[in-house]
MIVEX-628585 format. One line per field, with one value per residue (C-alpha): residue in three letters; x, y, z. Coordinates in nm, 3 decimals, m for minus. Example, Ala and Ser with C-alpha at 12.3 -4.5 7.8 and 13.67 -1.06 7.14 Angstrom:
BEGIN
res c(ala	ser)
c1 c(1.230	1.367)
c2 c(m0.450	m0.106)
c3 c(0.780	0.714)
***
This chain:
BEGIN
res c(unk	unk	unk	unk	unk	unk	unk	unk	unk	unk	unk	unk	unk	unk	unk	unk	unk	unk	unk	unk	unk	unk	unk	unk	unk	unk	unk	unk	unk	unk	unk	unk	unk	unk	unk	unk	unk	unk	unk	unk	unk	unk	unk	unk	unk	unk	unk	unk	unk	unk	unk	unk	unk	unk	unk	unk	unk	unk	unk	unk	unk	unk	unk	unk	unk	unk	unk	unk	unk	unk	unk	unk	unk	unk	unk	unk	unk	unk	unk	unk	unk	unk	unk	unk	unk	unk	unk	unk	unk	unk	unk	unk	unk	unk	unk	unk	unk	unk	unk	unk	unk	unk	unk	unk	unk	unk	unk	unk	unk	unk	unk	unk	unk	unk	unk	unk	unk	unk	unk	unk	unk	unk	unk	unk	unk	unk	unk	unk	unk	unk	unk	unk	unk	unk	unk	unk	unk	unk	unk	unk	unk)
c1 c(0.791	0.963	0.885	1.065	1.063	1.089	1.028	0.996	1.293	1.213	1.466	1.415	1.338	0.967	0.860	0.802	0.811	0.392	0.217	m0.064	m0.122	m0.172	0.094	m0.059	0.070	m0.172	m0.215	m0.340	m0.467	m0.553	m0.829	m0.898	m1.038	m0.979	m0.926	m0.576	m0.348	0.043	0.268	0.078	0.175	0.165	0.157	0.251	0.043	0.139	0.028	0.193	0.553	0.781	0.971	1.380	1.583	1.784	2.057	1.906	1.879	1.588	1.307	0.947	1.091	1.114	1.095	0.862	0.919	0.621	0.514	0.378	0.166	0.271	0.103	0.002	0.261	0.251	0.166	0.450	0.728	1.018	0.830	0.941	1.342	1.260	1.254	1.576	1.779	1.527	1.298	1.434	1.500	1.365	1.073	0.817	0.984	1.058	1.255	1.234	1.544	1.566	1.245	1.056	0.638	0.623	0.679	0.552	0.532	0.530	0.283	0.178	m0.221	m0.375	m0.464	m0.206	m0.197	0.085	0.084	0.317	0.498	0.727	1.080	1.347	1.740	1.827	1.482	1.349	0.987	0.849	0.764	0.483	0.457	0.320	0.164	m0.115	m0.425	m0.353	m0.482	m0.588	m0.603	m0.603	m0.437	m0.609	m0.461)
c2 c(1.090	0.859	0.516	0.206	m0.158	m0.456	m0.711	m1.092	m1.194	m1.498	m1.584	m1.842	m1.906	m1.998	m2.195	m1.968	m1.959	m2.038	m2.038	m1.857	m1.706	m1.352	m1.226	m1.046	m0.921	m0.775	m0.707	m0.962	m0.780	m0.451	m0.335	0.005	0.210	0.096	0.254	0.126	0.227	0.251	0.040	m0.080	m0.442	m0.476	m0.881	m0.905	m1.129	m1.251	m1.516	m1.640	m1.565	m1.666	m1.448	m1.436	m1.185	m0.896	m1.020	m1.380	m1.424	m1.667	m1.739	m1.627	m1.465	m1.117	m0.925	m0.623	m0.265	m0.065	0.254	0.458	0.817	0.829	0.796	0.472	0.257	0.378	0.780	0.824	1.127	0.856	0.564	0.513	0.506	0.236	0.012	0.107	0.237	m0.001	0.134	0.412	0.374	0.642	0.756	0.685	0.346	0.122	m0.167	m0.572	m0.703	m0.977	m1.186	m1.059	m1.095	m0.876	m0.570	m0.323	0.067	0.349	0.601	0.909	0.975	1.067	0.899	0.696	0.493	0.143	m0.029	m0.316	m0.365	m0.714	m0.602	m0.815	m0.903	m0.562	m0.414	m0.304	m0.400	m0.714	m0.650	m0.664	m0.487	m0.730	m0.454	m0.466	m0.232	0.118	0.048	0.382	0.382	0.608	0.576	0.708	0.814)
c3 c(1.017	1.238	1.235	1.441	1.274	1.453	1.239	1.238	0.998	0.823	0.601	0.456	0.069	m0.011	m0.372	m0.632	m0.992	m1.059	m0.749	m0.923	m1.259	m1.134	m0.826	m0.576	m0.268	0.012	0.357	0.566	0.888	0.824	0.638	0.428	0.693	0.988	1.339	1.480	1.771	1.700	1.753	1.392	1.303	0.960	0.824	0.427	0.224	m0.108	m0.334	m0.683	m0.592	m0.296	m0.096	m0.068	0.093	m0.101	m0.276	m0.343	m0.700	m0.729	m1.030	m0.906	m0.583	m0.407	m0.058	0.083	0.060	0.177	0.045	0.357	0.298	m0.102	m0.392	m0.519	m0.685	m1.041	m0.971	m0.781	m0.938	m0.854	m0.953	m1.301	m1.188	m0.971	m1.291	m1.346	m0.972	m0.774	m0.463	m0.303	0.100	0.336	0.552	0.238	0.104	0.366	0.277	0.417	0.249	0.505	0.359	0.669	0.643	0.842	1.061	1.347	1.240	1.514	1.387	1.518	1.554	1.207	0.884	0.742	0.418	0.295	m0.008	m0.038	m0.339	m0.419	m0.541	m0.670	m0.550	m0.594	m0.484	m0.841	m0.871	m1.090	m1.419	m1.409	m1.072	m0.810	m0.519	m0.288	m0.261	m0.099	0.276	0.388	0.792	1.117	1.441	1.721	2.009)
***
């Protein structure tokens, strides 16, 4: 599936460590079921960590990866190496290493689905995972 990203980079560090008790992180404009035409912005919520681009080791922060038309975080074959090897990077994990809230997916018409899910300095996900609700949507034509 091809997909272009042109995303807002924001950089910059955000507080982190205890923002809330729980981390979540959840998309702020889109929601489960709706009808949407592609170019599809997606904007990244979170709330109880900060976000820091890839490489920036910092307590209670992470970046974006999105999981597009997979299984939910969790059920995924490849999801328990990402503890170890970190998020994979391809059509099905897409990766905002440069702190960027977010970005603008070209979709082709059909049902769709994204779940975000916060990964750390070297993109392996929080333990305990912080992810957002799988937003199931369509893109008409």
């Amino acid at each position: 599936m091809k997909h272009l990203l042109l995303a807002a980079a924001t950089s910059l560090i955000l507080a982190g460590p205890a923002l809330a008790e729980d981390p979540v992180a959840y998309v702020v404009n889109i929601e489960d079921g709706a009808n949407v035409t592609s170019p599809v912005t997606v904007v990244f919520g979170l709330r109880g960590k900060g976000v820091a681009p890839a490489g920036v080791e910092k307590d209670g922060t992470g970046h974006h990866h999105i999981l597009l038309n997979r299984a939910p975080f969790g059920e995924g074959p490849e999801d328990a190496e990402m503890s170890e090897f970190g998020i994979p990077a391809d059509d099905n994990h897409i990766h905002f290493g440069g702190g960027q809230t977010e970005a603008t997916l070209e979709l082709e018409p059909g049902q769709h689905s994204i779940q975000l899910v916060l990964g750390d300095h070297n993109h392996k996900p929080h333990d305990p995972p912080v992810v957002s609700k799988v937003v199931t949507f369509t893109v008409t034509d």
